[in-house]
DSSP file (Angstrom, degrees, kcal/mol; ACC not computed):
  #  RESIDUE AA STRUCTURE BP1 BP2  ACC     N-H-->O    O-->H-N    N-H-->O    O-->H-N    TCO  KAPPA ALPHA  PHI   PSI    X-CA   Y-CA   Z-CA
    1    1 A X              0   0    0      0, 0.0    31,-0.1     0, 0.0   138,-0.1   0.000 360.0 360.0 360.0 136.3  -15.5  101.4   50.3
    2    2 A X        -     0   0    0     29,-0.1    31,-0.5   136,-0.1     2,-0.3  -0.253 360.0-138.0 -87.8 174.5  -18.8  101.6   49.1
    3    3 A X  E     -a   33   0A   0     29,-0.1    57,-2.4    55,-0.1    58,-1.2  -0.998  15.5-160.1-129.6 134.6  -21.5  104.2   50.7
    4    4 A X  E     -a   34   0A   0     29,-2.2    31,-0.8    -2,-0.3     2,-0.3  -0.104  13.5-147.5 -53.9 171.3  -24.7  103.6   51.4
    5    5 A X  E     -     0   0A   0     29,-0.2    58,-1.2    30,-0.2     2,-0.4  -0.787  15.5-151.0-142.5 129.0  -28.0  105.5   52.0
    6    6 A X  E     -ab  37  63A   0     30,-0.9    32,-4.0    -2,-0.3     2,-0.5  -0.828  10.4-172.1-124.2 122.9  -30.4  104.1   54.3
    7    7 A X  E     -ab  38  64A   0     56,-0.9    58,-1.2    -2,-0.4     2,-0.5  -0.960  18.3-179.0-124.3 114.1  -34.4  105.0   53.6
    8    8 A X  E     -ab  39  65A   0     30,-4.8    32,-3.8    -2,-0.5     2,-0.3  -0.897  17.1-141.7-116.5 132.1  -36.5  103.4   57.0
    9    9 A X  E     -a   40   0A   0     56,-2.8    32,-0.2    -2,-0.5    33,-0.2  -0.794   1.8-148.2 -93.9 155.7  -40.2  103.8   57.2
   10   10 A X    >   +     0   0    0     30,-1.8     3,-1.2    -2,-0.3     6,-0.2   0.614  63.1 102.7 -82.2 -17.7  -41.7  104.4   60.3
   11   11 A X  T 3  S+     0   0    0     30,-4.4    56,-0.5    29,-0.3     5,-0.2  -0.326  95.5  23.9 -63.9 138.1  -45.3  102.7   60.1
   12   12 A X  T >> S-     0   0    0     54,-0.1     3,-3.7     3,-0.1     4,-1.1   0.719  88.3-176.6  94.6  21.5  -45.0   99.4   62.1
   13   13 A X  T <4 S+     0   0    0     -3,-1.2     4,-0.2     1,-0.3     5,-0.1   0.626  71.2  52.7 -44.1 -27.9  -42.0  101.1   64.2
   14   14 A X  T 34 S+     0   0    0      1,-0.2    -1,-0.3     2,-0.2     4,-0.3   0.434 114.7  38.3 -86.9  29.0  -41.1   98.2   66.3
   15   15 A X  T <> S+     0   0    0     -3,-3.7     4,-1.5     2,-0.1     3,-0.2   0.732 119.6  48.8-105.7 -41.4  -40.7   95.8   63.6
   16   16 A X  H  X S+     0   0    0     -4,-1.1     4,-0.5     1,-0.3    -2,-0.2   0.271 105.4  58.3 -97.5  18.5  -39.1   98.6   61.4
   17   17 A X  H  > S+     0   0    0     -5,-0.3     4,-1.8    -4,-0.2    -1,-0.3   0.871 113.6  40.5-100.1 -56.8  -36.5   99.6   64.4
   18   18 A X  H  > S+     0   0    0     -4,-0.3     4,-2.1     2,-0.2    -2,-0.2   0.869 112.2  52.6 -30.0 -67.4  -35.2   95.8   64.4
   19   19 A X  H  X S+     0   0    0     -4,-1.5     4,-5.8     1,-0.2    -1,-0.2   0.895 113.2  47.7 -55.7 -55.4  -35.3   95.8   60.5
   20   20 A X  H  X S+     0   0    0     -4,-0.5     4,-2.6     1,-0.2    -2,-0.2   0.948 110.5  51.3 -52.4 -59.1  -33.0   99.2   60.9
   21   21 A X  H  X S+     0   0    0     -4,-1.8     4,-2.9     2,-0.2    -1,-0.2   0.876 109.3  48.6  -9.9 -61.2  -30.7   97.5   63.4
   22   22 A X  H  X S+     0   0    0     -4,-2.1     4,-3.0     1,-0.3     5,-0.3   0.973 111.3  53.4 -67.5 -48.6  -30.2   94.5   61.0
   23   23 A X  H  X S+     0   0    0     -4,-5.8     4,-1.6     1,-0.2    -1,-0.3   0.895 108.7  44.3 -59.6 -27.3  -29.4   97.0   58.3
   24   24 A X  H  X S+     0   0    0     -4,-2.6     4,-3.7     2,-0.2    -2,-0.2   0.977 117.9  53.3 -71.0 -48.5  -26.7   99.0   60.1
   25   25 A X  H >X S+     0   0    0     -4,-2.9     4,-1.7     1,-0.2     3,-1.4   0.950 103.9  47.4  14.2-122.2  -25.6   95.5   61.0
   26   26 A X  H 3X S+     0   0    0     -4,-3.0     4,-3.6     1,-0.2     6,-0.2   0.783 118.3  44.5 -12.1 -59.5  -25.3   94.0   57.6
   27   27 A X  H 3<>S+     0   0    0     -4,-1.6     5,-5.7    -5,-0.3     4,-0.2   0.894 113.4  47.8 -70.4 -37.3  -23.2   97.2   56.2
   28   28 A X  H <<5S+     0   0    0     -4,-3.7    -1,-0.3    -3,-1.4    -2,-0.2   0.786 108.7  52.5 -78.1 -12.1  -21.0   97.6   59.0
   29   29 A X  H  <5S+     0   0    0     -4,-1.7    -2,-0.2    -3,-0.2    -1,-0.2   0.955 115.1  42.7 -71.7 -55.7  -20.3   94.0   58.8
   30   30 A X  T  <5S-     0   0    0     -4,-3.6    -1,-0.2    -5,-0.2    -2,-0.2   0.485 119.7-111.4 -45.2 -10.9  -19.4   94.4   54.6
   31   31 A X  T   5 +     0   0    0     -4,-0.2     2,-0.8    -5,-0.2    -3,-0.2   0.695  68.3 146.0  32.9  49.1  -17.6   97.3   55.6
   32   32 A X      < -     0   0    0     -5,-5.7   -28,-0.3    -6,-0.2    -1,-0.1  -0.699  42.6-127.5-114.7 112.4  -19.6   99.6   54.1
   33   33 A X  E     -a    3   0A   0     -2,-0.8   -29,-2.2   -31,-0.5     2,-0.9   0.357   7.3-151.7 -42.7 156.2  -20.7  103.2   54.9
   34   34 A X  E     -a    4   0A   0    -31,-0.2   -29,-0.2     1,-0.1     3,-0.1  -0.834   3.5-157.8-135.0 107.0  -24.1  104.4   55.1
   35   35 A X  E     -     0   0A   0     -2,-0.9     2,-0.3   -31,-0.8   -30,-0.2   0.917  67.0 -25.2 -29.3 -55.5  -24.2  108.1   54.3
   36   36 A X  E     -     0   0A   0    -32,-0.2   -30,-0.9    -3,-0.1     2,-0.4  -0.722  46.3-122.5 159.4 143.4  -27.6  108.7   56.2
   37   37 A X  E     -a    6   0A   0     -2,-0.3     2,-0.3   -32,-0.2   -30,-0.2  -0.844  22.7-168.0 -72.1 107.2  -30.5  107.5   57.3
   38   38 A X  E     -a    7   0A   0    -32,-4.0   -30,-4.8    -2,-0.4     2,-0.5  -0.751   9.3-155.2-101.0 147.5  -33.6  109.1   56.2
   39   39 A X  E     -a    8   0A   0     -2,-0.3     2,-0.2   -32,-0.2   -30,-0.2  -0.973  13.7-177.9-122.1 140.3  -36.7  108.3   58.1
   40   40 A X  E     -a    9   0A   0    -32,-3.8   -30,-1.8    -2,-0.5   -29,-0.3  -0.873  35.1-112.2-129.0 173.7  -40.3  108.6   56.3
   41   41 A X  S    S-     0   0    0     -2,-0.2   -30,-4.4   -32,-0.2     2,-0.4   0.978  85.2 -10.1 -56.2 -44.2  -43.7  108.0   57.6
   42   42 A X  S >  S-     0   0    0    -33,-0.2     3,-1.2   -32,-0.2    -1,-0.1  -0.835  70.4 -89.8-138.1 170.2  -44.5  105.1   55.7
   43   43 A X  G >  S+     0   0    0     -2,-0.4     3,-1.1     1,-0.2     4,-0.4   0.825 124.2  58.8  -5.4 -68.5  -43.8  102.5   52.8
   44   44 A X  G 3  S+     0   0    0      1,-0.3     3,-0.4     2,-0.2    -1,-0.2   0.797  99.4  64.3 -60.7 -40.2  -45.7  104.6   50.5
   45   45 A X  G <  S+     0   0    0     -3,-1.2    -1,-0.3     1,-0.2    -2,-0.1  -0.448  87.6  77.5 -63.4  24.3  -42.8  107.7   51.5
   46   46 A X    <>  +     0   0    0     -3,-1.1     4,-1.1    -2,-0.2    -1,-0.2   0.793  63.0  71.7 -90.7 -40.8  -39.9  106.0   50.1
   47   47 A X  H >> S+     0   0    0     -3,-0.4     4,-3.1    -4,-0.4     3,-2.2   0.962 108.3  49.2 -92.8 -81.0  -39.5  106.1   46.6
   48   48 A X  H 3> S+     0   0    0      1,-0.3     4,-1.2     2,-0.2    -1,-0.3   0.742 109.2  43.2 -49.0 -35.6  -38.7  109.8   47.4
   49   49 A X  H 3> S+     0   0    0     -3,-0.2     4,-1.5     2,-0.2    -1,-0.3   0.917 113.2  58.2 -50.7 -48.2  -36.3  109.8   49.9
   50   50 A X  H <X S+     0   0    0     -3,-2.2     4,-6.4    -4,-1.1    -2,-0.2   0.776 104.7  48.1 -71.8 -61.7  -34.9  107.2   48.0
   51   51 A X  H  X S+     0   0    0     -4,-3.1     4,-1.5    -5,-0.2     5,-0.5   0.964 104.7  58.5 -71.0 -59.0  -34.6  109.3   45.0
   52   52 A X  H  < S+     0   0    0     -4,-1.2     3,-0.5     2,-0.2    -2,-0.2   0.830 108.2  45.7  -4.5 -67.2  -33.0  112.1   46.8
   53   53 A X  H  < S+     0   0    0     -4,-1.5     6,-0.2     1,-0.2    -1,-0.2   0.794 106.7  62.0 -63.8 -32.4  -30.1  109.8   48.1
   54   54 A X  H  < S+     0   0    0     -4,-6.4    -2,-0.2     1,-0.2    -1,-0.2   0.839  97.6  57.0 -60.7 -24.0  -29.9  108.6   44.6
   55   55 A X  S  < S+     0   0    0     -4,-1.5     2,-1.0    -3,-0.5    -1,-0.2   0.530  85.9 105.1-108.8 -15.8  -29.0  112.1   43.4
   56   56 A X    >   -     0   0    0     -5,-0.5     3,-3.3     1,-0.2    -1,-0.1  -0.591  66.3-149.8-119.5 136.1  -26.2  112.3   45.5
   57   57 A X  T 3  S+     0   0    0     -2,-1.0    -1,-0.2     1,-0.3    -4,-0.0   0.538  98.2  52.7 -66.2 -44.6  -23.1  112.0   44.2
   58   58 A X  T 3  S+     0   0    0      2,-0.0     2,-0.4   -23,-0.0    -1,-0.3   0.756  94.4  91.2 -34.8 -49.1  -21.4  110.3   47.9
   59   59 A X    <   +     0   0    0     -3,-3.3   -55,-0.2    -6,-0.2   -54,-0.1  -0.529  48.4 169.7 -78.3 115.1  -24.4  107.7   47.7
   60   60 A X  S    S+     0   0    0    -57,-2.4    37,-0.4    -2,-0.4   -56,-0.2   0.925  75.6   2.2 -74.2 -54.3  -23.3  104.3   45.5
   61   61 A X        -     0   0    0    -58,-1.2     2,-0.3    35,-0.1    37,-0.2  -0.458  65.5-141.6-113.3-164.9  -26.8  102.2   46.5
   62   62 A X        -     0   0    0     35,-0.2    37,-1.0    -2,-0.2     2,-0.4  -0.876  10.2-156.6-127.5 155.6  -29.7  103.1   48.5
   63   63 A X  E     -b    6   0A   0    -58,-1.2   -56,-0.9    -2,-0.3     2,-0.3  -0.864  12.6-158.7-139.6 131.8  -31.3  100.2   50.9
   64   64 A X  E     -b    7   0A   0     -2,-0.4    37,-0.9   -58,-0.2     2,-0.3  -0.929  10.0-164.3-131.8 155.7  -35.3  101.0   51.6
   65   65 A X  E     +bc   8 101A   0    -58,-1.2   -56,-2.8    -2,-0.3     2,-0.2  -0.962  26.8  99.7-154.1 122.0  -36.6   99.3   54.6
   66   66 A X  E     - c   0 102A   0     35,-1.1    37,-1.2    -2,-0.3     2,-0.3  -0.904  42.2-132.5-172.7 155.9  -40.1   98.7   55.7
   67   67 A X  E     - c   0 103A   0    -56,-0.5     2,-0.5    -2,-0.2    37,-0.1  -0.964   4.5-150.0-148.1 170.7  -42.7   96.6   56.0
   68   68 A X        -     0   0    0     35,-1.1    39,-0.3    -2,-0.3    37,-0.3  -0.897  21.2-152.0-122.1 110.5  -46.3   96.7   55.2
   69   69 A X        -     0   0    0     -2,-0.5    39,-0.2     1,-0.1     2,-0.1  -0.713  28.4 -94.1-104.6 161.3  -48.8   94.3   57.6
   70   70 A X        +     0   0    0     37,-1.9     2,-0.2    -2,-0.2    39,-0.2  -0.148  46.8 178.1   0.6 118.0  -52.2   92.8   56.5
   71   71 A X        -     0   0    0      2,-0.5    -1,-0.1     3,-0.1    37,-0.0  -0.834  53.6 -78.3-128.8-172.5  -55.5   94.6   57.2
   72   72 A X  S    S+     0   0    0     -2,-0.2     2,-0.2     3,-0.0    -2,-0.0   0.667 108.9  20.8 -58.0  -9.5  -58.8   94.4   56.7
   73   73 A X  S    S-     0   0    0      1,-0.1    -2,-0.5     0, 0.0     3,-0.5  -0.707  93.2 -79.9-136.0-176.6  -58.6   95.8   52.5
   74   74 A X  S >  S+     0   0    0     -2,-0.2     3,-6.2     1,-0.2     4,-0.5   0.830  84.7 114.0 -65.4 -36.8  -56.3   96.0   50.2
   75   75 A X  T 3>  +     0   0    0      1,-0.3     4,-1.5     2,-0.2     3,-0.3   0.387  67.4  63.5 -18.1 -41.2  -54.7   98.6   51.0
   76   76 A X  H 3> S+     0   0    0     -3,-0.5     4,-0.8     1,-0.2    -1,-0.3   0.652 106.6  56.1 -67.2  -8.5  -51.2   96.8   51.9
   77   77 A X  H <> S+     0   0    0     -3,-6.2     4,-0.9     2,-0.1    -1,-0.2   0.739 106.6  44.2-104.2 -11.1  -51.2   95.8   48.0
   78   78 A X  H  4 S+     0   0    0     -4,-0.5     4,-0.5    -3,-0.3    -2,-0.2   0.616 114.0  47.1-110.3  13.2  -51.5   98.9   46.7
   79   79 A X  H  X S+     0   0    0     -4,-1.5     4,-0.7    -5,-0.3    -3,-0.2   0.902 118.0  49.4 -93.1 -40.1  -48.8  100.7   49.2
   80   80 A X  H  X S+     0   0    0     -4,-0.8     4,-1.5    -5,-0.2     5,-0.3   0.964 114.2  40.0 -18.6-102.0  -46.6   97.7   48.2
   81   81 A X  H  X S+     0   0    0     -4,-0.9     4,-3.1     2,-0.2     5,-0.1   0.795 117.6  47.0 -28.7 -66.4  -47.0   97.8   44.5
   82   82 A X  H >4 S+     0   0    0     -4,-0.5     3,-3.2    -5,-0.2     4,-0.3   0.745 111.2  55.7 -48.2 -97.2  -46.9  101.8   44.2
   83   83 A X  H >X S+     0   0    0     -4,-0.7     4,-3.6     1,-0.2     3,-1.7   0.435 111.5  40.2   5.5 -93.7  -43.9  101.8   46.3
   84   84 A X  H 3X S+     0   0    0     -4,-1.5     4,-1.6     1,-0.3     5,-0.4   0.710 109.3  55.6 -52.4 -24.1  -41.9   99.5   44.3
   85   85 A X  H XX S+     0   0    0     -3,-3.2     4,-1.4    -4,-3.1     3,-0.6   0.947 114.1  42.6 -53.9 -45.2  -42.7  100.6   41.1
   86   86 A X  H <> S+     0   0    0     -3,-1.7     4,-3.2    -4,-0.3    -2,-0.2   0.795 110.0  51.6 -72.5 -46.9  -41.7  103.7   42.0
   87   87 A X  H 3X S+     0   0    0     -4,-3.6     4,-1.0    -5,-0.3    -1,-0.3   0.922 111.5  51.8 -52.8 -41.5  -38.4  102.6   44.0
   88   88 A X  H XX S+     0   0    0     -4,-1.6     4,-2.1    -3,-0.6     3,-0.7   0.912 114.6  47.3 -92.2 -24.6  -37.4  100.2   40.3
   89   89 A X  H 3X S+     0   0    0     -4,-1.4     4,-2.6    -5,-0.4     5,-0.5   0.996 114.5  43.3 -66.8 -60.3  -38.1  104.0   38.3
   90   90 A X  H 3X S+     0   0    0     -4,-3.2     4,-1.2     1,-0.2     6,-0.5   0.805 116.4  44.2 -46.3 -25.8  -35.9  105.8   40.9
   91   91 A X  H <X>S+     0   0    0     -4,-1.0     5,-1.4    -3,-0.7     4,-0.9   0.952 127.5  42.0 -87.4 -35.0  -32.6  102.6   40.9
   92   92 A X  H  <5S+     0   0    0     -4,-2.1    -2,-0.2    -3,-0.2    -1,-0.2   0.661 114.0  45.3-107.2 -18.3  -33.4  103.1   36.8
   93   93 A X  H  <5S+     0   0    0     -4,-2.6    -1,-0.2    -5,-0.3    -3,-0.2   0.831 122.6  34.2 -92.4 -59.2  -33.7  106.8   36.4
   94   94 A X  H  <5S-     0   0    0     -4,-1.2    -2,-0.2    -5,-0.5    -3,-0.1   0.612 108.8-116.7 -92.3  15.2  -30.6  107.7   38.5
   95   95 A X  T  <5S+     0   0    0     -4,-0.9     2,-0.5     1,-0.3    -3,-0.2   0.718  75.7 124.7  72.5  23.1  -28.6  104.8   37.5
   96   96 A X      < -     0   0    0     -5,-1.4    -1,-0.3    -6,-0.5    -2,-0.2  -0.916  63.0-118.5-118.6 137.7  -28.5  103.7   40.8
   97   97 A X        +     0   0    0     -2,-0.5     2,-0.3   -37,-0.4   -35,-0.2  -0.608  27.0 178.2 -77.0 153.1  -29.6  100.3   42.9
   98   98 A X        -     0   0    0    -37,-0.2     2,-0.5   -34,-0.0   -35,-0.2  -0.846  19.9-143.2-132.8 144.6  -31.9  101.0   45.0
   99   99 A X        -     0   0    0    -37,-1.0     2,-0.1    -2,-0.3    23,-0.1  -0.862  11.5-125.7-116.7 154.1  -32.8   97.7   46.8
  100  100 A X        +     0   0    0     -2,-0.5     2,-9.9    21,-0.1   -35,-0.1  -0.238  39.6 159.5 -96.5  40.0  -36.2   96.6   48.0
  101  101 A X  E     +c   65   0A   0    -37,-0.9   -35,-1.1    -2,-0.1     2,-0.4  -0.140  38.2 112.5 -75.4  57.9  -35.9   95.8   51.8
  102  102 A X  E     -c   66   0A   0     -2,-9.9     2,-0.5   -37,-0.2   -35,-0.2  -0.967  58.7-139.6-135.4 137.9  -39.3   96.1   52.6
  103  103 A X  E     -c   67   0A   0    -37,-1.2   -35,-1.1    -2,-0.4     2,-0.3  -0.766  34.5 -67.9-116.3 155.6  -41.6   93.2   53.6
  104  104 A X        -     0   0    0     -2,-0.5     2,-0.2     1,-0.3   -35,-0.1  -0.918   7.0-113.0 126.9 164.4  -45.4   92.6   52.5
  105  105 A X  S    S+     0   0    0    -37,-0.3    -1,-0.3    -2,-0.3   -36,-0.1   0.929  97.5  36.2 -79.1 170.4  -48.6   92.5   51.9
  106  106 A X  S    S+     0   0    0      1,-0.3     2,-0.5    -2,-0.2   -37,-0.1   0.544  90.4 122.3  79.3  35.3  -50.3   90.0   53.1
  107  107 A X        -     0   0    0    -39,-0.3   -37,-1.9    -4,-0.1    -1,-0.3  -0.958  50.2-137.2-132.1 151.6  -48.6   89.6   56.2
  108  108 A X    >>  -     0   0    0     -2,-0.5     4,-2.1   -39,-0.2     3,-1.2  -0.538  37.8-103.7 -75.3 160.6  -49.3   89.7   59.7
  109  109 A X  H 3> S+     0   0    0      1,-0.3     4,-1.3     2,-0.2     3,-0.5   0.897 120.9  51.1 -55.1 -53.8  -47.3   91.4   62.3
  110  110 A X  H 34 S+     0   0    0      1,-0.2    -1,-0.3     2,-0.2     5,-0.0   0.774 113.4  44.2 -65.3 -11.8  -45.8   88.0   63.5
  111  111 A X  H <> S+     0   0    0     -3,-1.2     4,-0.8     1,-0.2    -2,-0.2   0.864 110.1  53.7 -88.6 -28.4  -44.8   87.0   59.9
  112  112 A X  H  X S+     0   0    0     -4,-2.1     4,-1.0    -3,-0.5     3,-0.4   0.853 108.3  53.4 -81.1 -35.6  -43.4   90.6   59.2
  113  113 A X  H  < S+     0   0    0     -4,-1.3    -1,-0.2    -5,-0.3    -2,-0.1   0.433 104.3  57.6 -96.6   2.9  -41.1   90.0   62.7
  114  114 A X  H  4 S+     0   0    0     -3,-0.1     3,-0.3     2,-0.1    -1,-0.3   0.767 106.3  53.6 -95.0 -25.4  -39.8   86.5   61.1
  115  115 A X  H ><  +     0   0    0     -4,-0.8     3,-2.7    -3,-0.4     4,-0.4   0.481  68.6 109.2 -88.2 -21.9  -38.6   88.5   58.4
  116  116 A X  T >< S+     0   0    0     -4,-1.0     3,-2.1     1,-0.3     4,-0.3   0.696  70.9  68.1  -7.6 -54.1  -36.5   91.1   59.9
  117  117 A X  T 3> S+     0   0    0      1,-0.3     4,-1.8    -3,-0.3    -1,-0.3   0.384  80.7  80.1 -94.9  10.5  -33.4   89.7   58.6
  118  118 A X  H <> S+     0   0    0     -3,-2.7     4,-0.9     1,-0.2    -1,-0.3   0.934  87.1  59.2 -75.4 -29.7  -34.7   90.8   54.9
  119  119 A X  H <> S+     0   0    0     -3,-2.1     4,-0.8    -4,-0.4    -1,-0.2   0.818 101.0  53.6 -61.8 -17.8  -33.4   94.6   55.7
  120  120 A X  H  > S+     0   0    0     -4,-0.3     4,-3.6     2,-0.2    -1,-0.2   0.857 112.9  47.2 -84.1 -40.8  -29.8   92.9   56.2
  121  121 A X  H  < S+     0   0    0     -4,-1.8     4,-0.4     1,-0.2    -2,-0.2   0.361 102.9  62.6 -92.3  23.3  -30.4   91.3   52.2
  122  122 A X  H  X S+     0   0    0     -4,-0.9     4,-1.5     2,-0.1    -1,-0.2   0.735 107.1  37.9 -89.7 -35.4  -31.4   94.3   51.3
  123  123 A X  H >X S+     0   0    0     -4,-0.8     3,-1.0    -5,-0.3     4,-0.7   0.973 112.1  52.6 -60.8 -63.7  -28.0   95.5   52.0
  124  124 A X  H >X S+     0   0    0     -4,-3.6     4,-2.8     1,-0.3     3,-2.6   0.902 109.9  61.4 -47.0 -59.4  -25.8   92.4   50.8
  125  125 A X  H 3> S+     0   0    0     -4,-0.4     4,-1.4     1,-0.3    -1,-0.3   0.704 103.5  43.1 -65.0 -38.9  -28.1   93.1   47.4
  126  126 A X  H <X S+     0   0    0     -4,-1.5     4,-1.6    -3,-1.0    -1,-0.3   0.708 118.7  49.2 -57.4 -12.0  -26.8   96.8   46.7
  127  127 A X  H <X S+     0   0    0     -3,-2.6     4,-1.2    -4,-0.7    -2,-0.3   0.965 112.7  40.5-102.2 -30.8  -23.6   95.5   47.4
  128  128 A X  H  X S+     0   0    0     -4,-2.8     4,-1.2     1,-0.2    -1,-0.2   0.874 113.3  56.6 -35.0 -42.9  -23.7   92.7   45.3
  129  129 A X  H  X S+     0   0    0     -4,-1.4     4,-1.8     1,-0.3    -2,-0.2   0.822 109.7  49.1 -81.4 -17.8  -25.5   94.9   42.6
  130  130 A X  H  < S+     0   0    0     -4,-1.6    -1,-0.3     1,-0.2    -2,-0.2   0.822 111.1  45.4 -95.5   1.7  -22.4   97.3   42.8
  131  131 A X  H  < S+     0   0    0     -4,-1.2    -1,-0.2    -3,-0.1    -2,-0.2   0.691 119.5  50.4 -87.4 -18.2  -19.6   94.6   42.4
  132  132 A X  H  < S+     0   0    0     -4,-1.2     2,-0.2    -5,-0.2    -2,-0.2   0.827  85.7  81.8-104.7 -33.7  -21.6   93.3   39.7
  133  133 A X  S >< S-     0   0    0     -4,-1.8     3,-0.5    -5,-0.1     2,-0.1  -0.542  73.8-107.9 -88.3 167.7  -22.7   95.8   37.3
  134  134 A X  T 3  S+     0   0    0      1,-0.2     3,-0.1    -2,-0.2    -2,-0.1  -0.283  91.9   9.4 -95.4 158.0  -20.5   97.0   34.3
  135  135 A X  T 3  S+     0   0    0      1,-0.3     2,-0.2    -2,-0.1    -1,-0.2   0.480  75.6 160.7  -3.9  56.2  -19.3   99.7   34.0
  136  136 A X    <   -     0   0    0     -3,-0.5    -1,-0.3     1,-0.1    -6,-0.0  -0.583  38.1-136.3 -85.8 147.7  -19.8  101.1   37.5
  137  137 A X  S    S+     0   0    0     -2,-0.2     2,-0.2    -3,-0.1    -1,-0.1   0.333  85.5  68.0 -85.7  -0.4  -17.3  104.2   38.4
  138  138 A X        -     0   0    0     -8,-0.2     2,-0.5   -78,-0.0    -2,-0.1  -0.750  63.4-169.7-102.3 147.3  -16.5  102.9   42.1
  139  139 A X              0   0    0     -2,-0.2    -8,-0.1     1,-0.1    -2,-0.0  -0.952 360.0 360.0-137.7 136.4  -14.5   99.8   42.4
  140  140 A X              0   0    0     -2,-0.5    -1,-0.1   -10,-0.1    -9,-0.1   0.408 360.0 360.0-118.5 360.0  -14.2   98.2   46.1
């Protein structure tokens, strides 16, 4: 049975309480465990969490969960970007998926709460990525 690790940011908490919902969801529906949930403040606060769970040996993926609304500046494109850069260095550095289940920029708070249901394919997408790559050391 695979194990999970679940990284939720808090900024936008009732979109990203849903998002969490959908993920526990999703896993328990796959049958898959989730190790723990780490919660950080924001978006920007993943990539470490993230790596953390990667490092441990019980965690197959990590799942990140967030999302990042539209303001008046950029800002939501350059917590976005950094984030994820950082998240594809952490899935590539411990040899672990890490999935992107965060949604943003350039959204508003009603488009970010149409999207919930990404945090659930963020889940199906580590578990896909661990039936799918070669010569992984878990087999479900």
């Amino acid at each position: 049975m695979p194990t999970l690790g679940l990284v939720i940011a808090q900024f936008n908490r009732p979109i990203t309480e849903q998002m969490e919902d959908a993920a526990l969801e999703a896993a328990d529906t796959a049958d898959a465990d989730v190790y723990d949930v780490v919660s950080v403040p924001g978006v920007y606060d993943a990539p470490l969490a993230a790596d953390r769970l990667a490092r441990l040996e019980a965690v197959d993926a990590v799942v990140v969960v967030g999302t990042v609304i539209t303001g008046d500046t950029d800002h939501d494109q350059v917590i976005t970007d950094a984030a994820a850069g950082r998240l594809s260095d952490v899935s590539l550095e411990r040899d672990t998926p890490v999935t992107l289940g965060v949604t943003g920029p350039g959204m508003s708070a009603a488009e970010a709460r149409e999207r919930v249901d990404n945090a659930a394919k963020a889940v199906d997408g580590a578990l896909a990525l661990l039936e799918e790559l070669p010569d992984s050391e878990a087999t479900y």
